[in-house]
N, C-alpha and C positions, 0 to 999 in steps of 0.2 A: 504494500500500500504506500504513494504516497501523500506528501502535502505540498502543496505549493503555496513557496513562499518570498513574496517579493519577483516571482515571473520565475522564481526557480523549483523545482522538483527535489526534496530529501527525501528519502525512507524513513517511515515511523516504525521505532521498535516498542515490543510492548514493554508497557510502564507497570509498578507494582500495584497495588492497590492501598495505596498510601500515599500522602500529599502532608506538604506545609501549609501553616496556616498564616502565610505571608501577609502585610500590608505592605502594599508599594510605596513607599515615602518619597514625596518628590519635593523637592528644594523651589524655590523663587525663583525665577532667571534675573540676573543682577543687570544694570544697565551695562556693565563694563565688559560682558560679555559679545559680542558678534559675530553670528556664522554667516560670512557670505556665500550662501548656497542658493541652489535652484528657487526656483518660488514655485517648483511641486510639492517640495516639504514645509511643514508648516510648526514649526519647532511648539514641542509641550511645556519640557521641564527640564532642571539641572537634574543630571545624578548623579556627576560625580567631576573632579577636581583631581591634577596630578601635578607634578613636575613638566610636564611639556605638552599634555592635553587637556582637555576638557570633553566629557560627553553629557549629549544631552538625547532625552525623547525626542519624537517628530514621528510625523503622521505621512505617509507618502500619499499624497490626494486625491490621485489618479486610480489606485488599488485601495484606500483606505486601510494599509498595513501601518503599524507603528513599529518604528525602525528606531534604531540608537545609531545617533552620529557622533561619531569621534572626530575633534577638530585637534589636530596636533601640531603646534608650529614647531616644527623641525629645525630651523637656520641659525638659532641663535649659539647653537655647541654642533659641534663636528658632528656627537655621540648621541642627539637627536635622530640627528638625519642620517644615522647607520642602522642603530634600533628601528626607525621608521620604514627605512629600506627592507630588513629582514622580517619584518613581520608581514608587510602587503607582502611578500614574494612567499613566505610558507603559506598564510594562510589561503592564497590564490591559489596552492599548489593540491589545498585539500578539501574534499566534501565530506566529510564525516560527522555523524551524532552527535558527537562527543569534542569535537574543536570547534570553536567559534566562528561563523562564517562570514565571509564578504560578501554583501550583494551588490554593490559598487562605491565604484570612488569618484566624486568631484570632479571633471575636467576642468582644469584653471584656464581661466582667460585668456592668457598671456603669459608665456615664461618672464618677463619681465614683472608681473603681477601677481607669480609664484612663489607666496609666501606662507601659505597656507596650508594643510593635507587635510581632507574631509573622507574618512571612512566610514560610507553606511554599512552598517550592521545589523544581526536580528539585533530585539533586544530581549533582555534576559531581566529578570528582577532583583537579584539580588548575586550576594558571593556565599562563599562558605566561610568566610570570616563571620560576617553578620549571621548564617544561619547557627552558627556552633556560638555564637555569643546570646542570642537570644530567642534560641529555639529546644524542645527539650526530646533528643532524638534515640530513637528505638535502633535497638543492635541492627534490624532489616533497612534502618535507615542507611547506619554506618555503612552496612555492606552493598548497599544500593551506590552510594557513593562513589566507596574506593572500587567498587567495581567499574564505574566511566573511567574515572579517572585511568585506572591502567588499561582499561579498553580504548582509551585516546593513545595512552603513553604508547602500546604495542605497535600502533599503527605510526606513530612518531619513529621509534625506534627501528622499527623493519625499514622503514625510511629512510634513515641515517641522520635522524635530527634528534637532537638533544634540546630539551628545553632551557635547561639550565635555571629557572628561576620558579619552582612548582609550589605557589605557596597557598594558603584557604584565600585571598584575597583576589588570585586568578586564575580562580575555578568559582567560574560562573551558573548559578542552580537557578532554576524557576518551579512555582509553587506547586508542580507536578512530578518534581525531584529531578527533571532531565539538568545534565549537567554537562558541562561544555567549557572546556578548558581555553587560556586566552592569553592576553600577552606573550609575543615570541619575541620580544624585543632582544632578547639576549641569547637565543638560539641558535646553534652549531649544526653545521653539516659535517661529519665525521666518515673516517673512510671506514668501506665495508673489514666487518672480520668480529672475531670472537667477543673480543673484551673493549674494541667502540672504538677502533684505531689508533693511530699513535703519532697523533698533530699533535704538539703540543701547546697548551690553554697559554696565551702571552696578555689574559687579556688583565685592566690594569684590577686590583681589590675594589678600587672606588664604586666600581658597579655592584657591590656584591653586596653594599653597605646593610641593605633596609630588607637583605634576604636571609642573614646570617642563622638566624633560627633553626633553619633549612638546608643548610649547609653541609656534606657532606666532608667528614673529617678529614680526607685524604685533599680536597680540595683547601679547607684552609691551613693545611701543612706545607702542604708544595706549590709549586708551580703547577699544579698537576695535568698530568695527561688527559685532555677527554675520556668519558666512558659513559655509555648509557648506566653504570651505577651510580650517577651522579643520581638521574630523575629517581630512582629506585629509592635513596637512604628519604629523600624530601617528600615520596608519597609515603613513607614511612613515620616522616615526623608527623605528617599531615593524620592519617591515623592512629598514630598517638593520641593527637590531640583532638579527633573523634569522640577517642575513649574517655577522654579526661577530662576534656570541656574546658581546657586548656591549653596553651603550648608545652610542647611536653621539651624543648630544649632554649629557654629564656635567656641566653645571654646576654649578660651585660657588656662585654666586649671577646674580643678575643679567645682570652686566659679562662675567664668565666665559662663560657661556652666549650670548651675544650674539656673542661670538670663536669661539667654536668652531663658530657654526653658519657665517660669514664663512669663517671658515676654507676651510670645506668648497664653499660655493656660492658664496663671492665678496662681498666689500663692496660694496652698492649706491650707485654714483657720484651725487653730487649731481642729478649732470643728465641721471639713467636715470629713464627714464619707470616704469620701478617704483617709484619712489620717491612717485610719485603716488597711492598706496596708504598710506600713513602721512599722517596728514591733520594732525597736530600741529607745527609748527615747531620746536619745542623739542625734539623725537626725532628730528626731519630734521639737526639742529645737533648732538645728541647723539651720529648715525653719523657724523656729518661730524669728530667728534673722537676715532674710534676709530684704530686702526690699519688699513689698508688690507692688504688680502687678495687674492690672487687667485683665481679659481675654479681649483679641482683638475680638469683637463682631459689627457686622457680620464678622466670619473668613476671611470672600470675601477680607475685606479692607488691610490683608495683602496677598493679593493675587490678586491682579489690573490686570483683562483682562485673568483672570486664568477660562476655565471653570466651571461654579459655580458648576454641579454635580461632579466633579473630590473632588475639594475642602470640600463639604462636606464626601467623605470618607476618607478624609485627616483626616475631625475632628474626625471621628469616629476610626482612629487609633491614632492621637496623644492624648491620655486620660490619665489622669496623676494615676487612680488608672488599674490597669490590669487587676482587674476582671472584666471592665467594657468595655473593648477595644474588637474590632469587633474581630472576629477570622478570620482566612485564608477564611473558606467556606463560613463566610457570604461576607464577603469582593469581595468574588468571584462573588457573586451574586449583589451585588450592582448594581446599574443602570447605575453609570459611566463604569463599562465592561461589559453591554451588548451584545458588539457586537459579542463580544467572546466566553463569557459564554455558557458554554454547559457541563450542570453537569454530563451526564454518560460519558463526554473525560476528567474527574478531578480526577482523582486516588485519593482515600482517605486514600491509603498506608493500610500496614498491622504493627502490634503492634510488634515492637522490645520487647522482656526482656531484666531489668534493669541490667543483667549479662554480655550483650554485650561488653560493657567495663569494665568487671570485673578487669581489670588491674588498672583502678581508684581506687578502694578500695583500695588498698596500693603501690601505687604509693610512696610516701614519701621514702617507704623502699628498690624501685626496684634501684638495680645497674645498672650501662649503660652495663658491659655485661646481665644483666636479659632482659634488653631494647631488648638489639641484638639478643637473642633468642626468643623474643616474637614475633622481627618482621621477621625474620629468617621462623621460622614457620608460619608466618601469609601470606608471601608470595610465601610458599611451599606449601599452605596449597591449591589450587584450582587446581594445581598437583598431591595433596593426592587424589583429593576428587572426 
């Protein structure tokens, strides 16, 4: 079956027989706000505020669909308009359930008058931030969840895309539980092969500031290597904090963050073959002078009245070496989402080349006009084609 949306065709998959009891909260539009877009759309409401966008509702007039547009001005940092670039180019690349869809973008006027990027989008009601903050959810919920969630990541990962930034704020839920993962701003094409290739991450901490939470250990010790165990340990914290109705790894910086994740799963001993996974000396020397921890055993006891098969796929994602943490399709298959599971409706995606974001390769040297004709092009570019 499908539905059409916005002049496009998805597949509806069935949904459980359970729903949130959402209120859509819609903000004021302030004067200082302006979308210069079509006057097909007819803008509702703010919903929301970033660092370099804004989106807001809108009624598309023609279809009477209500769309969410994202106005993003890109020009004013390099790192806008690189984010900006990899997110239109994955999410054009995909139709899936479970990732956030484009249904167009704004042609500008005028490259000269190209200041702007307007992403129409579905919209969605809410995050999983706000729903784990003020909603009170049943284990069938949780598993309803983490089940999109790595029903998206599989389809990422068979891909060769890493998300690198998977936190409750961008995983997008509506009050029917479908859930739709978002933001690729910081998203990786990696090469094909076992453990996620072996490009290695040059990219600066500054991006990683406001995800740390979610951080996967071996990334904040090293420089580290891509790997789809990155997205892995982050749907892991994520259901953690399912379970707990909290963030299950609260750091306060750094140092903090590195204790509490020990805390939970154990100090890696010098002369644990996990440790083989941290390729820097200096970060091997660095655990070597924390405080030693023991792993919390049975997992269960930090998880009081937490379904114990949920809990056990928690341990098998939060694993402190990555070559040893579950992948999307086994995760899929775990017991705790049986109910779900249904391997021929799991897309295993098709293999991006690492040229995809061939703009990564020298990025350092592009100017913000190189920026503006990259994205120029890139959103001329399904006009060309």
């Amino acid at each position: 079956m499908l539905a059409k949306i916005y002049g496009k065709e998805y597949p509806i998959i069935p949904r459980p027989a359970f729903s949130l009891g959402l209120l859509t909260e819609y903000k004021k539009m302030g004067n200082k706000i302006v979308f210069n877009i079509s006057s097909d759309f007819q803008l509702k409401s703010l919903l929301g505020e970033g660092a370099y966008g804004v989106v807001c509702s809108a009624v598309h007039k023609p279809t009477g669909e209500i769309v969410a547009i994202k106005k993003i001005v890109p020009f004013d940092k390099p790192l806008f308009a690189l984010r900006t670039l990899r997110e239109i180019k994955i999410l054009r690349r995909f139709q899936h359930e479970n990732i956030i869809s484009i249904f167009d973008i704004q042609k500008p006027e005028s490259f000269e008058k190209f200041n702007e990027v307007y992403i129409i989008q579905e919209l969605m009601q809410t995050d999983l931030h706000r729903v784990i903050a003020t909603q009170t959810l049943t284990d069938d919920h949780i598993q309803y969840f983490i089940y999109q969630t790595l029903r998206a990541i599989k389809t990422l990962h068979g891909s060769n895309v890493i998300h690198r930034d998977l936190k409750p704020s961008n995983i997008l839920i509506n009050s029917n539980c479908d859930l739709k993962v978002c933001d690729f701003g910081l998203a990786r094409i990696i090469d094909s092969g076992e453990n996620g290739g072996n490009e290695v991450d040059k990219i600066g901490m500054t991006e990683y500031v406001a995800t740390r939470w979610y951080r996967a250990p071996e990334v904040m010790l090293t420089n580290a290597k891509y790997s789809r165990a990155m997205d892995i340990w982050s749907c892991g914290c994520i259901l953690g904090e399912l379970f707990l109705k909290r963030p299950l790894f609260p750091g306060k910086d750094y140092r903090h963050q590195l204790l509490l994740i020990f805390g939970l799963i154990g100090t890696p001993d010098s002369s644990d073959k996990s440790m083989e996974c941290i390729e820097s000396r200096r970060a091997r020397q660095y655990i070597a002078s924390l405080q030693i921890y023991p792993p919390v055993r049975p997992l269960q006891k930090a998880f009081p009245g937490v379904n114990p098969v949920g809990v056990d796929l928690l341990s098998r994602m939060l694993v402190f070496d990555p070559r040893e943490r579950i992948s999307a399709d086994d995760a899929l298959a775990h017991p705790y989402l049986s109910t779900y599971h249904v391997p021929e409706d799991e897309p295993a995606g098709e293999p991006i080349p690492p040229d995809f974001f061939q703009f990564d390769q020298y990025k350092e040297v592009l100017t913000t006009k190189d920026l503006k004709k990259l994205l120029w092009n890139e959103i001329f570019h399904e006009q060309a084609t």
